[in-house]
LOKERO-320550 format. One record per residue: x, y negated, z negated of N, C-alpha, C, CB in turn. Coordinates in steps of 0.02 Angstrom, whole numbers, padded with zeros to 5 digits, always signed. Glycine has a CB too. Layout:
N
XYZXYZXYZXYZ/...
This chain:
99
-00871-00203-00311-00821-00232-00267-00770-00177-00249-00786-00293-00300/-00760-00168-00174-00700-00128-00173-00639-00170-00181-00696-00089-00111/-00576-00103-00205-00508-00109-00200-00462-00123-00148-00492-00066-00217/-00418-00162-00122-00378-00173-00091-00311-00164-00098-00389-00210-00082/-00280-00110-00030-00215-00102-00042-00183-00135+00011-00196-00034-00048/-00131-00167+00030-00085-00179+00079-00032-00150+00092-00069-00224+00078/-00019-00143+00156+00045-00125+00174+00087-00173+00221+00038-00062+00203/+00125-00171+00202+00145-00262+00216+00245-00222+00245+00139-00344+00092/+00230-00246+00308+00295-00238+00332+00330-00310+00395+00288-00155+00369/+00368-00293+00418+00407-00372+00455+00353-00372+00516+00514-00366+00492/+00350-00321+00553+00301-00329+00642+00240-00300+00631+00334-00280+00720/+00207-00266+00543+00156-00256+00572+00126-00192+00604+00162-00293+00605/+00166-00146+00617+00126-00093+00701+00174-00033+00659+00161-00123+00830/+00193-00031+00679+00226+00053+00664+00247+00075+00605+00288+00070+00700/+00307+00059+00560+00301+00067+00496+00255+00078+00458+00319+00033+00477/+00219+00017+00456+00156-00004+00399+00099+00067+00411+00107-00100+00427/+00095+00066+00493+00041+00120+00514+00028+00182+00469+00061+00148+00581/+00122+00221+00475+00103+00264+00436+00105+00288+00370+00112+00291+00455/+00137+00230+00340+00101+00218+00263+00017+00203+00255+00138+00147+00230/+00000+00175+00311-00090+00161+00299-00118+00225+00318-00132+00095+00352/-00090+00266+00348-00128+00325+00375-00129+00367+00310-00089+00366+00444/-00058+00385+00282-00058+00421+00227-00087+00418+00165-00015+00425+00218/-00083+00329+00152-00143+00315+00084-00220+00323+00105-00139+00227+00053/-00226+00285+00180-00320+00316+00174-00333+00382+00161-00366+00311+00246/-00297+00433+00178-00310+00493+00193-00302+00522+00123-00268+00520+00250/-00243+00504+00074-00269+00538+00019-00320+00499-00020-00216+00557-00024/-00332+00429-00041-00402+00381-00064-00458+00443-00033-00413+00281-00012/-00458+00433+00002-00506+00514+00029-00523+00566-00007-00474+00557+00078/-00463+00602+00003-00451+00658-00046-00466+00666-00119-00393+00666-00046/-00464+00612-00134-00450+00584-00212-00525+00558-00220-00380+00513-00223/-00571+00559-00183-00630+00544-00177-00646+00465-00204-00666+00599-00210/-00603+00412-00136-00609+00352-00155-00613+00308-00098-00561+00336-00199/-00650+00353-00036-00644+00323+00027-00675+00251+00040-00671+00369+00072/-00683+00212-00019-00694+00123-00019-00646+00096-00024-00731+00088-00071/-00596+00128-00062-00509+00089-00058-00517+00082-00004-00430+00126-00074/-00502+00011+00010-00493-00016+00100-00407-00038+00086-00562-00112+00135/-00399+00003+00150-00294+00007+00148-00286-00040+00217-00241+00118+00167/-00264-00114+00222-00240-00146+00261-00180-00131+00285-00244-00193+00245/-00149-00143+00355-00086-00154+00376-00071-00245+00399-00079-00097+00440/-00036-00262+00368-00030-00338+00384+00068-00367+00399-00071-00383+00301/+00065-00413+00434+00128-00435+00414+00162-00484+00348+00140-00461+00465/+00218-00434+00332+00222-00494+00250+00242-00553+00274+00285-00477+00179/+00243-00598+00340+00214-00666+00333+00170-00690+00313+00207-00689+00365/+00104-00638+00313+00041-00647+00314+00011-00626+00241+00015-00610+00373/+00056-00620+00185+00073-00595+00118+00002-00623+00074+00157-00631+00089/+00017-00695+00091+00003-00742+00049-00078-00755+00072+00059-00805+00054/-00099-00756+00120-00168-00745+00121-00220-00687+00100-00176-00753+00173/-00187-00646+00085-00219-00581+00036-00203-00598-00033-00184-00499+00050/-00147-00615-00062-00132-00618-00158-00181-00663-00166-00048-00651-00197/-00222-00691-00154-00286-00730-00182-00343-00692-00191-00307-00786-00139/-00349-00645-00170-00392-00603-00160-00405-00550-00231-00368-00572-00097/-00485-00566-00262-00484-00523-00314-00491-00455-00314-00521-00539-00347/-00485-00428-00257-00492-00343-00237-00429-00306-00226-00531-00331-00166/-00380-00350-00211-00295-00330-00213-00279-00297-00263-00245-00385-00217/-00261-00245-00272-00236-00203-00332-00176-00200-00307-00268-00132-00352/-00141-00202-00250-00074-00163-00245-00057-00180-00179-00077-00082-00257/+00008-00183-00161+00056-00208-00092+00088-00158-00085+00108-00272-00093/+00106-00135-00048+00145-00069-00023+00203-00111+00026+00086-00003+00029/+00257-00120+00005+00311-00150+00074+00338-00106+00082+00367-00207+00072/+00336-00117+00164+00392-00066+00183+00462-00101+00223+00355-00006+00237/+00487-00143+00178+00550-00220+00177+00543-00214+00107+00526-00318+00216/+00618-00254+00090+00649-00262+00047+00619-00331+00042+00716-00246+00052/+00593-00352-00038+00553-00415-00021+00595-00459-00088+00450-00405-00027/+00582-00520-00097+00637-00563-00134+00571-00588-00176+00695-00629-00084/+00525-00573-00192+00479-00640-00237+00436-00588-00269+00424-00712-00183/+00397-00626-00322+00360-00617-00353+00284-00594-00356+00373-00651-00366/+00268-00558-00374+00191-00546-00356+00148-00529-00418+00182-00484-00302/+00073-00534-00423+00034-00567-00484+00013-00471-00485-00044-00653-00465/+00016-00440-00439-00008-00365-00408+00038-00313-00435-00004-00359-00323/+00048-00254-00435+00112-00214-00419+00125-00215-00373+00120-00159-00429/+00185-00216-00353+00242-00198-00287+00265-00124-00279+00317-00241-00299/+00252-00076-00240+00280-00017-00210+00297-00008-00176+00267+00017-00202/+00387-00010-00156+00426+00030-00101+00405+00068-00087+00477+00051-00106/+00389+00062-00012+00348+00111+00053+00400+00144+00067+00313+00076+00126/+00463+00140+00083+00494+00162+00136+00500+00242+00123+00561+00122+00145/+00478+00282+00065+00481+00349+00078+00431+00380+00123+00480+00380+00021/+00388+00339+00142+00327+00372+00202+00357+00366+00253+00254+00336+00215/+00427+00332+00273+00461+00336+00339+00526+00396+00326+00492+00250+00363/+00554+00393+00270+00602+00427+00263+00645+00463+00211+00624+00402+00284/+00573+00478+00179+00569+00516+00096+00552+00582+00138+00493+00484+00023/+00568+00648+00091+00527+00689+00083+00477+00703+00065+00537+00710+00072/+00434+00773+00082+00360+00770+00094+00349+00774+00010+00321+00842+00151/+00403+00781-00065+00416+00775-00101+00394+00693-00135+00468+00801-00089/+00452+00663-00102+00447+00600-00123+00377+00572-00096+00509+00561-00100/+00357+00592-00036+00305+00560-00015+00245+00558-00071+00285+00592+00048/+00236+00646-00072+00173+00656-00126+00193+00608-00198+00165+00754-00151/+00251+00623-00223+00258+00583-00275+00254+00493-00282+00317+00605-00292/+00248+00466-00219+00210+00396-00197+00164+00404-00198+00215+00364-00144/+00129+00430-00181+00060+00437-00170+00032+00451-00233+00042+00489-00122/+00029+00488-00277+00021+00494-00328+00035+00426-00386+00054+00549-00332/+00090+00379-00368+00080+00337-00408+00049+00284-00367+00137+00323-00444/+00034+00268-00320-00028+00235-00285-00108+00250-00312-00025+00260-00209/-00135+00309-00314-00181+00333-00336-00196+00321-00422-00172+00395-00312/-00125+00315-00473-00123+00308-00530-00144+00208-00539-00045+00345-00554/-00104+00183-00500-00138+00106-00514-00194+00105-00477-00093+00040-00492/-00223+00144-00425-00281+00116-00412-00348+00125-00450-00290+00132-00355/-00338+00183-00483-00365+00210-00541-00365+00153-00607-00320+00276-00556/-00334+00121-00594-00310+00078-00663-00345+00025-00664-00236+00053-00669/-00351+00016-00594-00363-00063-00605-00454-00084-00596-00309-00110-00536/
């Protein structure tokens, strides 16, 4: 079964994009190009957490609830350094590894 990551932001399109660009591309790297990396809206949250391939949500919003998954603040792929970035990425790659 493959892994599932989300990136879960308010509209969907731009934000989320390039957090999904940056995790496929290292899952890649990392030689794991079956991680399938969604972009969705976190309205649309709750029809993926049922899902037994979900390892991980990436928001890029400040979110108020609970989740059965880990939760990872995205927002350094919009406005972290290329620092902070790698150092997300790296703990993305560490739970996907995990699970």
């Amino acid at each position: 079964m493959s892994k599932l990551i989300v990136v879960a932001c308010g509209a969907g399109i731009n934000t989320s994009t390039i957090a999904e660009d940056s995790i496929k591309e290292r899952m890649v790297k990392e030689g794991m190009p079956e991680v399938d990396v969604k972009r969705i809206l976190m309205a649309d949250i709750d029809g993926f957490l049922s899902r037994s391939d979900l390892v991980l949500v990436v928001s890029m919003m400040k979110i108020f609830r609970e989740f059965d998954v880990p939760v990872i603040q995205g927002m350094p792929f919009l406005i972290g350094t290329q620092a902070e970035k790698d150092v997300l990425l790296d703990k993305i790659v560490e739970i996907v590894k995990a699970s």
